[in-house]
ZALUMGU-21394 format. One record per residue: x, z, y of N, C-alpha, C, O in turn; residue number from 1. Coordinates in steps of 0.02 Angstrom, whole numbers. Layout:
N
<atom><n_c1>X</n_c1><n_c3>Z</n_c3><n_c2>Y</n_c2><ca_c1>X</ca_c1><ca_c3>Z</ca_c3><ca_c2>Y</ca_c2><c_c1>X</c_c1><c_c3>Z</c_c3><c_c2>Y</c_c2><o_c1>X</o_c1><o_c3>Z</o_c3><o_c2>Y</o_c2><resi>NUM</resi></atom>
...
***
This chain:
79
<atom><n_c1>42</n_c1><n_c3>0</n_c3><n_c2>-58</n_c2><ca_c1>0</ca_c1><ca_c3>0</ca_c3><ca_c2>0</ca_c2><c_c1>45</c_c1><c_c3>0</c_c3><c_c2>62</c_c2><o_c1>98</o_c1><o_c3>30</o_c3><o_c2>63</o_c2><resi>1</resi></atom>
<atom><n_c1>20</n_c1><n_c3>-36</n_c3><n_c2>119</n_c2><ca_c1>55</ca_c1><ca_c3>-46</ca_c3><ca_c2>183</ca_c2><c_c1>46</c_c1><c_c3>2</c_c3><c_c2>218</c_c2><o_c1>-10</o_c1><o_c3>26</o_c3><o_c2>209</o_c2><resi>2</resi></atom>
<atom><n_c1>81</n_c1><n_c3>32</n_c3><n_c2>260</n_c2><ca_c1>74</ca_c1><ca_c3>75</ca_c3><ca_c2>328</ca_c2><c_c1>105</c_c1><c_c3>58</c_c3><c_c2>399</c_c2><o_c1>165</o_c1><o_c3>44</o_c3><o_c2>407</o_c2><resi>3</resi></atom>
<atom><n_c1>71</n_c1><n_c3>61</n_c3><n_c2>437</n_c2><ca_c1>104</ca_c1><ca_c3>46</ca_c3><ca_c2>507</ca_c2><c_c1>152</c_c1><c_c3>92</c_c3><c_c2>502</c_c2><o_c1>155</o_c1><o_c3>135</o_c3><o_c2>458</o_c2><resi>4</resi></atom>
<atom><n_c1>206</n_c1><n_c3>82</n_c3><n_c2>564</n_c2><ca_c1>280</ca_c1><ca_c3>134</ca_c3><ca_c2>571</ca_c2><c_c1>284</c_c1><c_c3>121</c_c3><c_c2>659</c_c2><o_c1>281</o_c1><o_c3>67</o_c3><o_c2>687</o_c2><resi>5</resi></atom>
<atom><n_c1>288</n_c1><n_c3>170</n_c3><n_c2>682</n_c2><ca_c1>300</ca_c1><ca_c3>129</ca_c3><ca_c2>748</ca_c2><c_c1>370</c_c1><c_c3>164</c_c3><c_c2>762</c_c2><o_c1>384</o_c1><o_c3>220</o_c3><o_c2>741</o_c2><resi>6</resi></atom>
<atom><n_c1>413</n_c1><n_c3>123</n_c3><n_c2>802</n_c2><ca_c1>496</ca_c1><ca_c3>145</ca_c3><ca_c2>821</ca_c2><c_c1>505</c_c1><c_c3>151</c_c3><c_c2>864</c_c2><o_c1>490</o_c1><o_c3>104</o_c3><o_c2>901</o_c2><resi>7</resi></atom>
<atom><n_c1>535</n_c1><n_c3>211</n_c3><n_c2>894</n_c2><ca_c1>572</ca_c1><ca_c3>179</ca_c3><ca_c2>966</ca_c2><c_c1>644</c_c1><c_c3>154</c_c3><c_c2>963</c_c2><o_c1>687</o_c1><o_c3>182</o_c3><o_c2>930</o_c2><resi>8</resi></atom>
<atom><n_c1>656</n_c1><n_c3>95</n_c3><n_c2>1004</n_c2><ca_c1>739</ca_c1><ca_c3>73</ca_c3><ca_c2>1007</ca_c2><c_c1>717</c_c1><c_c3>19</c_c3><c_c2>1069</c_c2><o_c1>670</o_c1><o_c3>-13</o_c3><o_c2>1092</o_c2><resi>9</resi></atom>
<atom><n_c1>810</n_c1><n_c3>40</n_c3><n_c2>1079</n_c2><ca_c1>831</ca_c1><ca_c3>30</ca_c3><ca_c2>1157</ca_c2><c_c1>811</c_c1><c_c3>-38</c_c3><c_c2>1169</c_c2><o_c1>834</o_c1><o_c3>-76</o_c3><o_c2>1127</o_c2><resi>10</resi></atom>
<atom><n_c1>771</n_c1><n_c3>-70</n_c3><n_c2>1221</n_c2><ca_c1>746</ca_c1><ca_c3>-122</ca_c3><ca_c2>1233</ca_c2><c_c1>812</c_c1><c_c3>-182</c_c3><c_c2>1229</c_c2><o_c1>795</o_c1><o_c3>-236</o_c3><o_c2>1205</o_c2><resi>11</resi></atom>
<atom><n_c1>884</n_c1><n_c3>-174</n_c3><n_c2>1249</n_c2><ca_c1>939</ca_c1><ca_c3>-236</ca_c3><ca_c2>1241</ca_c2><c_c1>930</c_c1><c_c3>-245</c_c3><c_c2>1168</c_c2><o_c1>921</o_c1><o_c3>-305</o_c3><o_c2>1155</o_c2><resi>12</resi></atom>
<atom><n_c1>927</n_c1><n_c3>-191</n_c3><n_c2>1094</n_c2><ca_c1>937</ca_c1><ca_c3>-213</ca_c3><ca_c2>1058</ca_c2><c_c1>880</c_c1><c_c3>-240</c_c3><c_c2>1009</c_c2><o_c1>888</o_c1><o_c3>-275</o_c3><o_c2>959</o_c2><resi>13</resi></atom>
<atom><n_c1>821</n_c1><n_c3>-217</n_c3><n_c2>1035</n_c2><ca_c1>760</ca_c1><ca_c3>-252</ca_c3><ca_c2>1004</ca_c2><c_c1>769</c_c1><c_c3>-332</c_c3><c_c2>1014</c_c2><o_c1>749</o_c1><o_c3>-371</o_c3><o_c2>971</o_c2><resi>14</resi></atom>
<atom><n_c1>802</n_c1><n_c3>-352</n_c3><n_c2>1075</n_c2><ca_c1>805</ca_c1><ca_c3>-430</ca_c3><ca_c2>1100</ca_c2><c_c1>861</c_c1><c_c3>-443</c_c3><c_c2>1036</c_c2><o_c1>839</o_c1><o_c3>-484</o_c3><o_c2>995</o_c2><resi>15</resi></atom>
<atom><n_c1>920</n_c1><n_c3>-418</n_c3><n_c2>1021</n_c2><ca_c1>959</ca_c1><ca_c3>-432</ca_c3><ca_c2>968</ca_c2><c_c1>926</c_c1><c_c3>-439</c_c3><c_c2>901</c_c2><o_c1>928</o_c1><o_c3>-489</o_c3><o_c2>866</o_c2><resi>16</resi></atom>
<atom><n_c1>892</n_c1><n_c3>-374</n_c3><n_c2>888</n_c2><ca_c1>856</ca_c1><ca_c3>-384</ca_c3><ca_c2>825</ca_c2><c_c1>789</c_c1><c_c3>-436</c_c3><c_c2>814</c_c2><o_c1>778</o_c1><o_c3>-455</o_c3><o_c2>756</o_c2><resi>17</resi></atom>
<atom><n_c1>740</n_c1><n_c3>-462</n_c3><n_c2>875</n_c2><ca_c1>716</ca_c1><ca_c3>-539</ca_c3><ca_c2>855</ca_c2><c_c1>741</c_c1><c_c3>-598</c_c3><c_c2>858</c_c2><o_c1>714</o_c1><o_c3>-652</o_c3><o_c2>845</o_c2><resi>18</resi></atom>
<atom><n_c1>825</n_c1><n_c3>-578</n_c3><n_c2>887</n_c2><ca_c1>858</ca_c1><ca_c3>-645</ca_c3><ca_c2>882</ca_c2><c_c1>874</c_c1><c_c3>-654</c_c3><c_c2>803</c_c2><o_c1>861</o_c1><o_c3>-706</o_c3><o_c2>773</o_c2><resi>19</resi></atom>
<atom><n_c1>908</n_c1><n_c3>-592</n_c3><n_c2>771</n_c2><ca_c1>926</ca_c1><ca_c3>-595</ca_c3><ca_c2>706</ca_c2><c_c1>874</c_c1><c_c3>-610</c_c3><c_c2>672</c_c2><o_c1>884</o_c1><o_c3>-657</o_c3><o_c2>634</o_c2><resi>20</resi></atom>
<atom><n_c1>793</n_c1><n_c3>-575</n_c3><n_c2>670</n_c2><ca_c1>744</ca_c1><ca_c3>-581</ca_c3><ca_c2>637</ca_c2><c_c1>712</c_c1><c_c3>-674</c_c3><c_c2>655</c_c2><o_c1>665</o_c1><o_c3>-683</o_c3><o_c2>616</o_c2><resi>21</resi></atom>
<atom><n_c1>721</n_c1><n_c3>-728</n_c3><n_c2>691</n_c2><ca_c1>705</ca_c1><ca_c3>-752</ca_c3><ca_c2>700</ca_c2><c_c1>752</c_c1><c_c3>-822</c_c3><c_c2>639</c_c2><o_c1>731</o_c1><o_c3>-864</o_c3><o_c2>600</o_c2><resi>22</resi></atom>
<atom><n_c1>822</n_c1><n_c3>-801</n_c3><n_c2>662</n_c2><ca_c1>877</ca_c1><ca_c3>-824</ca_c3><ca_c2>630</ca_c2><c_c1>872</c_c1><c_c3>-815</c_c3><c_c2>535</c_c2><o_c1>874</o_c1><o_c3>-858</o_c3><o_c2>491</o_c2><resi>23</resi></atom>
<atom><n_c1>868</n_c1><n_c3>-772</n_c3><n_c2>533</n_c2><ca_c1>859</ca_c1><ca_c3>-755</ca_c3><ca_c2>447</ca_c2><c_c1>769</c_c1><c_c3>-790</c_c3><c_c2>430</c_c2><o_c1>751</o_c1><o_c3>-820</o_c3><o_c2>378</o_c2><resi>24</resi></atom>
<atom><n_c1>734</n_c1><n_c3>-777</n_c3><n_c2>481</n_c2><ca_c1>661</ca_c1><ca_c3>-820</ca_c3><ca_c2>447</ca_c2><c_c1>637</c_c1><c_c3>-759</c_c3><c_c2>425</c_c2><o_c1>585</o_c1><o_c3>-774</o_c3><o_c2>394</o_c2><resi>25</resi></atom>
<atom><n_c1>644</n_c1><n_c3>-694</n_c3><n_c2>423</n_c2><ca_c1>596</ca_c1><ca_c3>-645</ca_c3><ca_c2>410</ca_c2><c_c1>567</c_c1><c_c3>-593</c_c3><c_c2>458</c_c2><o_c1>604</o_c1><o_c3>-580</o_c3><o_c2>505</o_c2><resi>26</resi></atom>
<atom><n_c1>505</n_c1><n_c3>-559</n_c3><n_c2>456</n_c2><ca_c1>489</ca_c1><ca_c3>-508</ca_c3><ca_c2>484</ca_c2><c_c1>545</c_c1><c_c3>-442</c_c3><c_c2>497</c_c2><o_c1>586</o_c1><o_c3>-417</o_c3><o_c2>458</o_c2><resi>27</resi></atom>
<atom><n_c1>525</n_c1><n_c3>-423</n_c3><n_c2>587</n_c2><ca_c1>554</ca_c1><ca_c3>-381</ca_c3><ca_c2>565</ca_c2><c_c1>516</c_c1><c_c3>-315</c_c3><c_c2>541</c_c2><o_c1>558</o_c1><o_c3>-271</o_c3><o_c2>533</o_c2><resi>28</resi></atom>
<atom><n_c1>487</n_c1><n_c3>-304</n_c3><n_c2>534</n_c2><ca_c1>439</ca_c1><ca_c3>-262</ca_c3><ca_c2>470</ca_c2><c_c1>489</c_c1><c_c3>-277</c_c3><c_c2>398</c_c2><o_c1>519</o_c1><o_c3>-231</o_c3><o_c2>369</o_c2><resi>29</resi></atom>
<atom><n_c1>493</n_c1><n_c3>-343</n_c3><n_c2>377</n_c2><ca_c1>518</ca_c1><ca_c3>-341</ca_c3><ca_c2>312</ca_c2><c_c1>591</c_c1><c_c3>-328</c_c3><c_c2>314</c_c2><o_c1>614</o_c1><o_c3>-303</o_c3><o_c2>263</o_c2><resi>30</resi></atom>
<atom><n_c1>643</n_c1><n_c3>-343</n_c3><n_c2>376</n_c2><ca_c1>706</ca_c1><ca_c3>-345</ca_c3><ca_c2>380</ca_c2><c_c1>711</c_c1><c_c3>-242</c_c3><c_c2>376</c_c2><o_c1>738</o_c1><o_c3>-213</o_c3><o_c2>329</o_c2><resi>31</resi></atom>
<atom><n_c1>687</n_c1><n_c3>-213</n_c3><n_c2>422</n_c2><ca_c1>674</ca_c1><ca_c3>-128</ca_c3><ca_c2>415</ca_c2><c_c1>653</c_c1><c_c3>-121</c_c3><c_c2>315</c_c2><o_c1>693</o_c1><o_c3>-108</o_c3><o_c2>270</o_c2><resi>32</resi></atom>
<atom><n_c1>599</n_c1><n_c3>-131</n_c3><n_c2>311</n_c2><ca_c1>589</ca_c1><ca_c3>-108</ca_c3><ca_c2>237</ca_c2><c_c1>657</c_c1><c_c3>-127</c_c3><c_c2>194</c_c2><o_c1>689</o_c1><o_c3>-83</o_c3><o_c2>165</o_c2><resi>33</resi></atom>
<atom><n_c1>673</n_c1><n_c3>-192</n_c3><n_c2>193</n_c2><ca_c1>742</ca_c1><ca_c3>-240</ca_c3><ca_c2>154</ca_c2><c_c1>785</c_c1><c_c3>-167</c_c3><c_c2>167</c_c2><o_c1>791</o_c1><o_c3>-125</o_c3><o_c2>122</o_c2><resi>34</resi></atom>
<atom><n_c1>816</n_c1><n_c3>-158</n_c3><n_c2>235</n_c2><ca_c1>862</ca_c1><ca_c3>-75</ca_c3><ca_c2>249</ca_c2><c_c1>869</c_c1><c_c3>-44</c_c3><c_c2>203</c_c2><o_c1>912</o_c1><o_c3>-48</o_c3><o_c2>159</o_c2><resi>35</resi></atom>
<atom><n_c1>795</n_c1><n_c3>19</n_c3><n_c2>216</n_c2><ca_c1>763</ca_c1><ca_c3>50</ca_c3><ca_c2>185</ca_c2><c_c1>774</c_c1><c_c3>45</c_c3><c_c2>126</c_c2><o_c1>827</o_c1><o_c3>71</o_c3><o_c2>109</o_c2><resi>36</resi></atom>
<atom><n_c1>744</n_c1><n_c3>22</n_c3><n_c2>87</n_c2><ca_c1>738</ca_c1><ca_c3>-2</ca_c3><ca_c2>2</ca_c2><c_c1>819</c_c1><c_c3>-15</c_c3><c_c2>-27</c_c2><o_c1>826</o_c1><o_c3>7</o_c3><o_c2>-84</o_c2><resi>37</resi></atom>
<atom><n_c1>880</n_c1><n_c3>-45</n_c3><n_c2>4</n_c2><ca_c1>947</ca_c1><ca_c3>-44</ca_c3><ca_c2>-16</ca_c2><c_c1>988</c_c1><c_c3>11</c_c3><c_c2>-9</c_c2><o_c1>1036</o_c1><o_c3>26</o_c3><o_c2>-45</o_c2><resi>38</resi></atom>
<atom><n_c1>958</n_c1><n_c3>49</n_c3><n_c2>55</n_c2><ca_c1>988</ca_c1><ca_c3>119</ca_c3><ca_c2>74</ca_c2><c_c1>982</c_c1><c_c3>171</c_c3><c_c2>25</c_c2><o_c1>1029</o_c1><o_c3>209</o_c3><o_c2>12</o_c2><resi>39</resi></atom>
<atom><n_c1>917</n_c1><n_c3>176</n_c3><n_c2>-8</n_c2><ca_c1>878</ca_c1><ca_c3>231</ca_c3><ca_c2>-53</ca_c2><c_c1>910</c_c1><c_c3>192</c_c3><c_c2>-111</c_c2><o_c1>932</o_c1><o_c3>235</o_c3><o_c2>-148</o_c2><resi>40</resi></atom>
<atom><n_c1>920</n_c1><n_c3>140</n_c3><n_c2>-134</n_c2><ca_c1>941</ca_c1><ca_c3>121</ca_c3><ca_c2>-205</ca_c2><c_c1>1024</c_c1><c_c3>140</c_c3><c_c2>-199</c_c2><o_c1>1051</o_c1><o_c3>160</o_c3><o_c2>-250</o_c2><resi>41</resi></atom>
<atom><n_c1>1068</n_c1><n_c3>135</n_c3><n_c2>-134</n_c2><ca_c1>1144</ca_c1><ca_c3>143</ca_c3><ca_c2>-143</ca_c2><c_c1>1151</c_c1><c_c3>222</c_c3><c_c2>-143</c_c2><o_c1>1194</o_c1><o_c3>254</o_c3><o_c2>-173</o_c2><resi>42</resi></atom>
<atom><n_c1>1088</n_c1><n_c3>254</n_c3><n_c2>-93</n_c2><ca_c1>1084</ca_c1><ca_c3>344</ca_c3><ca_c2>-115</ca_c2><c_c1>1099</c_c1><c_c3>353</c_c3><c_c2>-181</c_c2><o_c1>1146</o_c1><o_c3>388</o_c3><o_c2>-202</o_c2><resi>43</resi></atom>
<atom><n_c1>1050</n_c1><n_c3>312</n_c3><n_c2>-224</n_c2><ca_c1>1040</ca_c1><ca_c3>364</ca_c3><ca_c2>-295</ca_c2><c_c1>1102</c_c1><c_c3>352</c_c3><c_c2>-350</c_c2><o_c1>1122</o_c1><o_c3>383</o_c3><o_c2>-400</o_c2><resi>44</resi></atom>
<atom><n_c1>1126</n_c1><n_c3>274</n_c3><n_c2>-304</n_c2><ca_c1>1199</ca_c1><ca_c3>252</ca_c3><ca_c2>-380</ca_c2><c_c1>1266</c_c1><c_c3>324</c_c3><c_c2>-311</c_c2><o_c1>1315</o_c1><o_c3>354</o_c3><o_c2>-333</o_c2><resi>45</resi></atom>
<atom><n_c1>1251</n_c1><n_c3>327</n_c3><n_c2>-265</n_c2><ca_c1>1299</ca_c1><ca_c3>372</ca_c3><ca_c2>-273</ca_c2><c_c1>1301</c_c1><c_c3>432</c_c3><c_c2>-292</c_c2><o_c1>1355</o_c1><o_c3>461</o_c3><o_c2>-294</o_c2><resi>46</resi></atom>
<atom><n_c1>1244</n_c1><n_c3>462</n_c3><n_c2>-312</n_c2><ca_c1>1214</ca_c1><ca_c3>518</ca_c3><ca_c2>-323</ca_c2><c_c1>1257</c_c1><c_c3>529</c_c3><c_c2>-415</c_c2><o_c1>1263</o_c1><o_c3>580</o_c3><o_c2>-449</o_c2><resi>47</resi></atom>
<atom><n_c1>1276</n_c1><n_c3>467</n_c3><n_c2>-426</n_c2><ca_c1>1284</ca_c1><ca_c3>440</ca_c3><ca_c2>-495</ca_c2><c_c1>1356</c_c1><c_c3>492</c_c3><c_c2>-509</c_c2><o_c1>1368</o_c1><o_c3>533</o_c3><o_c2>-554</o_c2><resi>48</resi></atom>
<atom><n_c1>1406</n_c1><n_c3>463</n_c3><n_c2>-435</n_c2><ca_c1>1483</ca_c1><ca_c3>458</ca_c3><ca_c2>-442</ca_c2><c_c1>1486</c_c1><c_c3>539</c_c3><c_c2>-441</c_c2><o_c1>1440</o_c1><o_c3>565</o_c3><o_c2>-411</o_c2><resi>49</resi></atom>
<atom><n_c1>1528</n_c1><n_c3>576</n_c3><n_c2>-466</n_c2><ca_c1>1557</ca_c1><ca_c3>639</ca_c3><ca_c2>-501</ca_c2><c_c1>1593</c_c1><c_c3>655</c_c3><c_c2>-416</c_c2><o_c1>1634</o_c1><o_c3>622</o_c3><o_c2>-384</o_c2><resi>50</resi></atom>
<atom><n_c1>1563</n_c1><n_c3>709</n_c3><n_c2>-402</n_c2><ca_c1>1580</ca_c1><ca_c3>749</ca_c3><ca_c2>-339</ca_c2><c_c1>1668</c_c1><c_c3>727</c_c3><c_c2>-346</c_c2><o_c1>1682</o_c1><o_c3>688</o_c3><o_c2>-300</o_c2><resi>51</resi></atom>
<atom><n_c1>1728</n_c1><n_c3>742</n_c3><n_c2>-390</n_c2><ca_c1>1793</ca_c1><ca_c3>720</ca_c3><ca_c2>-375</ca_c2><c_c1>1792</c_c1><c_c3>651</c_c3><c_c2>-345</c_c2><o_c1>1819</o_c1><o_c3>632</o_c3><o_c2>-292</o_c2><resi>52</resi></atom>
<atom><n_c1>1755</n_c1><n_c3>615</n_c3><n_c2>-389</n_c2><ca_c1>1765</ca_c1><ca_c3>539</ca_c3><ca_c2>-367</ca_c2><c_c1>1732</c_c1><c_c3>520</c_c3><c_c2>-262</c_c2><o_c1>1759</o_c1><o_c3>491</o_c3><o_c2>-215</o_c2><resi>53</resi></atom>
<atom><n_c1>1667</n_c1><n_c3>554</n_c3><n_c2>-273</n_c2><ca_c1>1634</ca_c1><ca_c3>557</ca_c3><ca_c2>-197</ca_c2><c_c1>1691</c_c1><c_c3>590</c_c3><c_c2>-156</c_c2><o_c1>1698</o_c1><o_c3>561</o_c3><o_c2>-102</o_c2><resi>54</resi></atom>
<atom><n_c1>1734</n_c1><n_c3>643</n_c3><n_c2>-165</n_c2><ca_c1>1779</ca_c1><ca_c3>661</ca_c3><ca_c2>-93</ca_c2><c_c1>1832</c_c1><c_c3>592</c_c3><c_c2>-106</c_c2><o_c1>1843</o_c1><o_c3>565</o_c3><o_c2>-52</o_c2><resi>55</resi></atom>
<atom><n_c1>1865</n_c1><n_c3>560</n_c3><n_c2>-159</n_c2><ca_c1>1915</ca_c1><ca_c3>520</ca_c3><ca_c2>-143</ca_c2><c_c1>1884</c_c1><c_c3>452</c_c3><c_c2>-129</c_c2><o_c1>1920</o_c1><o_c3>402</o_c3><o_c2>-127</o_c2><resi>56</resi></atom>
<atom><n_c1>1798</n_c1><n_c3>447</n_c3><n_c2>-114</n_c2><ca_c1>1811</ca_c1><ca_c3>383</ca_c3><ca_c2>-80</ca_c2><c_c1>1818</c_c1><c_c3>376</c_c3><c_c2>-30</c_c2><o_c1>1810</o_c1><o_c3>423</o_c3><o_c2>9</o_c2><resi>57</resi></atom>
<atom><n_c1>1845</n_c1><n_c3>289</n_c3><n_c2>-1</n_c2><ca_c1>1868</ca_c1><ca_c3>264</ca_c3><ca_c2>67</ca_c2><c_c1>1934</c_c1><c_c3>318</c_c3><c_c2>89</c_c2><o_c1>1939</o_c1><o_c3>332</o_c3><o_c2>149</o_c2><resi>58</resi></atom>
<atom><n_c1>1980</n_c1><n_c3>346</n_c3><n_c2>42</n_c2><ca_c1>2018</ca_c1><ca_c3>372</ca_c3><ca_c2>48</ca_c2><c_c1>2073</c_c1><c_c3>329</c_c3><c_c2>86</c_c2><o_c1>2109</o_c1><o_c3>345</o_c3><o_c2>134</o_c2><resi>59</resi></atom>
<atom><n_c1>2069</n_c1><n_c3>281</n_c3><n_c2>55</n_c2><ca_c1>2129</ca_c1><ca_c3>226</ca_c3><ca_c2>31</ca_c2><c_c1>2090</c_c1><c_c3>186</c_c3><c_c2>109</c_c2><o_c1>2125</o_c1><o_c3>138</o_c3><o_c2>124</o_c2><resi>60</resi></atom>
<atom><n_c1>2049</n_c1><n_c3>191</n_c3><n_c2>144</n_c2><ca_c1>2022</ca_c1><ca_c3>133</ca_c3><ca_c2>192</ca_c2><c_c1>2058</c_c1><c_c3>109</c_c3><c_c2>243</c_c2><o_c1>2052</o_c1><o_c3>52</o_c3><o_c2>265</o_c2><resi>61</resi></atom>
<atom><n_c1>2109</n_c1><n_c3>162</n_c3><n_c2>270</n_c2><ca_c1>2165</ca_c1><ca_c3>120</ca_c3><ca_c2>306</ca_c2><c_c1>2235</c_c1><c_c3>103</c_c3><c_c2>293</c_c2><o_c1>2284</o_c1><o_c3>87</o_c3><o_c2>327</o_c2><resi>62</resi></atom>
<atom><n_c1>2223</n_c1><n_c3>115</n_c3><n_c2>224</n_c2><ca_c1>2307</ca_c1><ca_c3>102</ca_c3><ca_c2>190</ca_c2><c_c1>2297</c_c1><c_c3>28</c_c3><c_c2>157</c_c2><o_c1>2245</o_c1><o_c3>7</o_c3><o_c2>131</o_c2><resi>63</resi></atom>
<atom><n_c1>2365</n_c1><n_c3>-10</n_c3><n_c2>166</n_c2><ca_c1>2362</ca_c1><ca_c3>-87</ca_c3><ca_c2>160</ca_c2><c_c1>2414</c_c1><c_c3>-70</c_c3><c_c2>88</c_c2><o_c1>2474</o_c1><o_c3>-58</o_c3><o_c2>89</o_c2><resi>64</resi></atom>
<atom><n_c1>2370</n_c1><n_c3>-72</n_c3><n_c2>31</n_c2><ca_c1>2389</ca_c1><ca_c3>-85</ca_c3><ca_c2>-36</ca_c2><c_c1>2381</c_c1><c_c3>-131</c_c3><c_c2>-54</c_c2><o_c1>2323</o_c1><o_c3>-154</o_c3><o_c2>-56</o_c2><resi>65</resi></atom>
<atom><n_c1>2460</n_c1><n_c3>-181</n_c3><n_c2>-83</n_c2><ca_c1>2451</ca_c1><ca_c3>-242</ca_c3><ca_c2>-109</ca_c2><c_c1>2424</c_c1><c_c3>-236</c_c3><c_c2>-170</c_c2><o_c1>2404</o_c1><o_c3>-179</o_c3><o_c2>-182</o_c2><resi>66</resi></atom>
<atom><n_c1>2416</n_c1><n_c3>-277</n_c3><n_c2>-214</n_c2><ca_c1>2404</ca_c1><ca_c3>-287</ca_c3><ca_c2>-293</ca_c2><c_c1>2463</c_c1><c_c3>-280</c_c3><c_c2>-324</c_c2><o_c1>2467</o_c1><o_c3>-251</o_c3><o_c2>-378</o_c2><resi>67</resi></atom>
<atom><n_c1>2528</n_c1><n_c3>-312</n_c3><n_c2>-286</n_c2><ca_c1>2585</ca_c1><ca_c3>-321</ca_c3><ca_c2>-301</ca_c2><c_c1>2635</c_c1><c_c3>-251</c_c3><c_c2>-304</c_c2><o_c1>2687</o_c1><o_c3>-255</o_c3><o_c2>-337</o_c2><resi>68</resi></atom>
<atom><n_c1>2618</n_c1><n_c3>-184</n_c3><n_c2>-268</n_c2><ca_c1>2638</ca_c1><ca_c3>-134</ca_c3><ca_c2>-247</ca_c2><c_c1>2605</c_c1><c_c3>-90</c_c3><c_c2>-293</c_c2><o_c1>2632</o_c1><o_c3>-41</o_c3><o_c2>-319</o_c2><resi>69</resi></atom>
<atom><n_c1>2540</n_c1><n_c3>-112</n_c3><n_c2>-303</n_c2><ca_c1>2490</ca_c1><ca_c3>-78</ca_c3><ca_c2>-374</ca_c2><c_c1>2525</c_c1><c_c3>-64</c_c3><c_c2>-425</c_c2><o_c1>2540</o_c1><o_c3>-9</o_c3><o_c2>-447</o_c2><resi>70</resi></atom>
<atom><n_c1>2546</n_c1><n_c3>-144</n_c3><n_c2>-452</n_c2><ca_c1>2549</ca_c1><ca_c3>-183</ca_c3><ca_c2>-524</ca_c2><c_c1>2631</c_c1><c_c3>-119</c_c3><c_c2>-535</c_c2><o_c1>2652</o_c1><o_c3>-91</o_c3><o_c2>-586</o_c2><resi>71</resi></atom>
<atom><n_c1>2653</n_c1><n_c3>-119</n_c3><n_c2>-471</n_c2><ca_c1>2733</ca_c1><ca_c3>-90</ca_c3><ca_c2>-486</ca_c2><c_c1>2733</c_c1><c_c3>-22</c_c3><c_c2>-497</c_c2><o_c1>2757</o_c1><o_c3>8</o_c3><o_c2>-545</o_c2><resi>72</resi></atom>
<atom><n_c1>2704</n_c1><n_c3>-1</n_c3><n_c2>-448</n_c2><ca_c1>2672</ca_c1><ca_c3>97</ca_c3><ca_c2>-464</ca_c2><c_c1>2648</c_c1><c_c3>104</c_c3><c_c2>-522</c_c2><o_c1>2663</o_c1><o_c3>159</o_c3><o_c2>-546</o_c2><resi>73</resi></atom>
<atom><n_c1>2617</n_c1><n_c3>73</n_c3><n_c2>-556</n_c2><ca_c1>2577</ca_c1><ca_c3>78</ca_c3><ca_c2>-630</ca_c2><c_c1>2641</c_c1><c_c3>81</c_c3><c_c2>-682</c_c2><o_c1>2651</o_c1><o_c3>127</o_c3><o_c2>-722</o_c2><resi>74</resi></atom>
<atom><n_c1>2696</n_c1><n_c3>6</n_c3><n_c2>-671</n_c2><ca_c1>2741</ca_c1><ca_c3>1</ca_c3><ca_c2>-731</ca_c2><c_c1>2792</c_c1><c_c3>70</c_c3><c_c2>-713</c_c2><o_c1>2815</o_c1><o_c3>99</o_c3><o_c2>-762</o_c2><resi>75</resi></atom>
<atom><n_c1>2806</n_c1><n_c3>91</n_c3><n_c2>-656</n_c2><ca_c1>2838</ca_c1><ca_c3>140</ca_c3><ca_c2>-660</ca_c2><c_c1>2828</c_c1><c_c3>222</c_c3><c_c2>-695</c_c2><o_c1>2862</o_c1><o_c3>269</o_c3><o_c2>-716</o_c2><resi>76</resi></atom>
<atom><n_c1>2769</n_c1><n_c3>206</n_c3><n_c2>-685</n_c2><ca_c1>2745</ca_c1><ca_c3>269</ca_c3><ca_c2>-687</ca_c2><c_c1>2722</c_c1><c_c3>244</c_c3><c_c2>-775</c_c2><o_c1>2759</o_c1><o_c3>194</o_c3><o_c2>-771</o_c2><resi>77</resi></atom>
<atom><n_c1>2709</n_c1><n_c3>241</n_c3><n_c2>-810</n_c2><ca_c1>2680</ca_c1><ca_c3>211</ca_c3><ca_c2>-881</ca_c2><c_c1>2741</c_c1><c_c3>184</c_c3><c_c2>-913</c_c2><o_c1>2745</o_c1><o_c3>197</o_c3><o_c2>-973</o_c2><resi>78</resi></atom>
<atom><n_c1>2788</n_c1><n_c3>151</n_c3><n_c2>-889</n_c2><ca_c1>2853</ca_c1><ca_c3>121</ca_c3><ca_c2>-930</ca_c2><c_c1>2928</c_c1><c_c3>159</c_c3><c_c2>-931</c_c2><o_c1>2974</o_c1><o_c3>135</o_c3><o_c2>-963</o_c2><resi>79</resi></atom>
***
């Protein structure tokens, strides 16, 4: 079943958001719900990850690790 929602937001970016909503071809009613509905589904898979794993993510988000620097830390550490 549908329900009205009413929002407040800052009048510059409502003009942004029917430019985007106009651009993609959907409501923005449906672009808010689309949010919504991906936000509540990425809640529950993180709800998934083991409290150790949740503090070490985006740990690594401003460190520039090659594959190549990976591959070498691994054989050292294992060989």
């Amino acid at each position: 079943m549908k329900a009205k929602l009413t929002l407040r937001i800052e009048k510059d970016l409502i003009e942004e958001i029917k430019k985007f909503s106009k651009e993609k071809g959907e409501s923005i009613s449906k672009i808010v719900e689309n949010y919504f509905r991906l936000t509540l589904q990425n809640k529950e898979k993180e709800e998934e990850i083991t409290p150790t794993v949740r503090k070490l993510k985006g740990i690594l988000k401003d460190k520039k690790v090659s594959e190549e620097d990976y591959k070498k830390y691994l054989e050292e550490k294992y060989l």
